[in-house]
C-alpha positions as CSV (number, residue, x, y, z in Angstrom):
1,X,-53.2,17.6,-52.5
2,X,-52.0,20.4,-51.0
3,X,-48.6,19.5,-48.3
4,X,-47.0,21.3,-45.3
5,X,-43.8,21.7,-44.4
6,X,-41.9,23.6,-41.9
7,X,-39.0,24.8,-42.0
8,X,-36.8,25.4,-38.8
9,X,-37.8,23.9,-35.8
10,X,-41.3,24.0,-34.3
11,X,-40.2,25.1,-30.7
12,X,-38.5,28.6,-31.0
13,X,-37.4,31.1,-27.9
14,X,-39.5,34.8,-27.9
15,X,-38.1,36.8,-31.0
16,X,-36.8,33.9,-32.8
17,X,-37.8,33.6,-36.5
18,X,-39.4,30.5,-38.5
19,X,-40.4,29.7,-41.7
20,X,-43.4,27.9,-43.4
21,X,-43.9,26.4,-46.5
22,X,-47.0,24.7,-48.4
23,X,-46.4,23.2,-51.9
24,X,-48.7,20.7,-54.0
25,X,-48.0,19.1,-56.9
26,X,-51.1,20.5,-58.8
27,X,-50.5,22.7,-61.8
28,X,-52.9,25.3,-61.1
29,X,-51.5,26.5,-58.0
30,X,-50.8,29.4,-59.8
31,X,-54.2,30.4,-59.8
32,X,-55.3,29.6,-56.5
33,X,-55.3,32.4,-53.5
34,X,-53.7,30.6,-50.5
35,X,-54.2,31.7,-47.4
36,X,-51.8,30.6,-43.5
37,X,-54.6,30.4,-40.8
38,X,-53.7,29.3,-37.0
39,X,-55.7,27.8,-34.0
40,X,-54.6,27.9,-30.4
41,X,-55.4,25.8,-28.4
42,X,-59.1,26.3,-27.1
43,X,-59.6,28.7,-29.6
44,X,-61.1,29.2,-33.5
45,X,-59.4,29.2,-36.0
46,X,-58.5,32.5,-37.6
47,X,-57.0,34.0,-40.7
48,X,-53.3,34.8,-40.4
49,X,-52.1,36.3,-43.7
50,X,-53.0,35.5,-47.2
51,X,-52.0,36.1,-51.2
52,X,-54.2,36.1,-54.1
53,X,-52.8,34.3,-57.0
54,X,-51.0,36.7,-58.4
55,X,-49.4,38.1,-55.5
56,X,-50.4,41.3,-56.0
57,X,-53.2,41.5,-53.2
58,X,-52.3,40.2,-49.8
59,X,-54.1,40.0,-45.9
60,X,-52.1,40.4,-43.2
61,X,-53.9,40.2,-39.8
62,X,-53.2,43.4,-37.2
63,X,-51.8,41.0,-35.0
64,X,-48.8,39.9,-37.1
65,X,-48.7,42.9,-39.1
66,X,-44.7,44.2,-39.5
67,X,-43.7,40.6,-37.9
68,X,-45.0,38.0,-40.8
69,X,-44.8,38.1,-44.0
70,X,-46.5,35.9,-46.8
71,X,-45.2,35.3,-50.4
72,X,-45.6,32.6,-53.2
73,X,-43.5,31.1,-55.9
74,X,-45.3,30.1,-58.6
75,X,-42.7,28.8,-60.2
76,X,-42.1,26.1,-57.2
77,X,-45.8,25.7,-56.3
78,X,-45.2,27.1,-53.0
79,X,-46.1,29.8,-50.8
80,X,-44.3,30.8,-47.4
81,X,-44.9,32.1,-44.2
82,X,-42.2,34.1,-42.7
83,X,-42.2,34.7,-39.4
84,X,-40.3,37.2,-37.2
85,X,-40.0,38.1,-33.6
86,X,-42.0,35.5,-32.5
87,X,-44.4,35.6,-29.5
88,X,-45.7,33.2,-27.2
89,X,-49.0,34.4,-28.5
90,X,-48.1,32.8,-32.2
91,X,-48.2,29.4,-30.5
92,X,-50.8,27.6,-32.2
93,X,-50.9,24.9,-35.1
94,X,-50.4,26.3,-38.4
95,X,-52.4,25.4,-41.9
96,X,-52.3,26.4,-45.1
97,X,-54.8,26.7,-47.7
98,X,-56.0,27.0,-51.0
99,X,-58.9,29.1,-52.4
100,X,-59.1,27.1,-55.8
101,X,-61.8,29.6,-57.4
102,X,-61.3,33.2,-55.9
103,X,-62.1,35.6,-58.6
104,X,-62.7,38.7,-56.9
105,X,-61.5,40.7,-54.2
106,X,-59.0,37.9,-53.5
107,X,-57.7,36.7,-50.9
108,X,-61.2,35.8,-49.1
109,X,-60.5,35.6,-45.3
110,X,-63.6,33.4,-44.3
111,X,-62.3,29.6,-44.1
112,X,-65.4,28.3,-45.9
113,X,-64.2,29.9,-49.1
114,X,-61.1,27.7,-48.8
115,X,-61.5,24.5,-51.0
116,X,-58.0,22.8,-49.8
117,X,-56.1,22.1,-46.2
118,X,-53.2,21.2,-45.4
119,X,-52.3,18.8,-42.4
120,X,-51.0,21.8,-40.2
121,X,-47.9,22.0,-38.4
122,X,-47.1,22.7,-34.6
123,X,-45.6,26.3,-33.9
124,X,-44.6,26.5,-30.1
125,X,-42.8,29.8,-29.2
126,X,-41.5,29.8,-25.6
127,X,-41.3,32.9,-23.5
């Protein structure tokens, strides 16, 4: 069971900052590649950023490139999604994800290869 939670508030002015967070209580997070994806309204869901398990390999799509950045704990079963200088453009729900059997070139950024979703969270960045 993979959970999301959000920390901050939802709503957030242009340039403000927010912080995600996905934890589950499975002990094999650690070797799972998690990915953040997003979907705006009317549109498909797409590939934000994501981490392979061992956080040495990341994805960070061109459009929130030097403005989000993704990180785990394995520790905590966690990984976060920090966002700066938010746009109006990053409006969109958020969801995590979990790529339970990534072997190679991790993290996959096709949403089929993702074996676990979280419930997604609201992101609303006013301009």
């Amino acid at each position: 069971d993979v959970q999301l939670r959000r920390l901050g508030e939802g709503l957030v002015q242009a340039g403000g900052s927010l912080r995600l967070s996905c934890t589950t209580s499975d002990g094999t997070f650690r070797s799972w590649a998690m990915g953040w994806f997003r979907q705006a309204p009317g549109k498909e869901r797409v590939l934000v950023s994501a981490i392979a398990w061992s956080s040495g390999s990341t994805y960070v799509d061109d459009s929130v490139q030097g403005r989000f950045t993704i990180s785990r704990d394995n520790a905590k079963n966690t990984v976060y999604l920090q966002m700066n200088n938010l746009k109006a453009e990053d409006t969109a729900v958020y969801y995590c994800a979990a790529d339970i059997v990534c072997v190679h070139n991790c993290p996959r950024r096709d949403s089929p290869s993702y074996d676990y979703w979280g419930q997604g969270t609201q992101v609303t960045v006013s301009s």
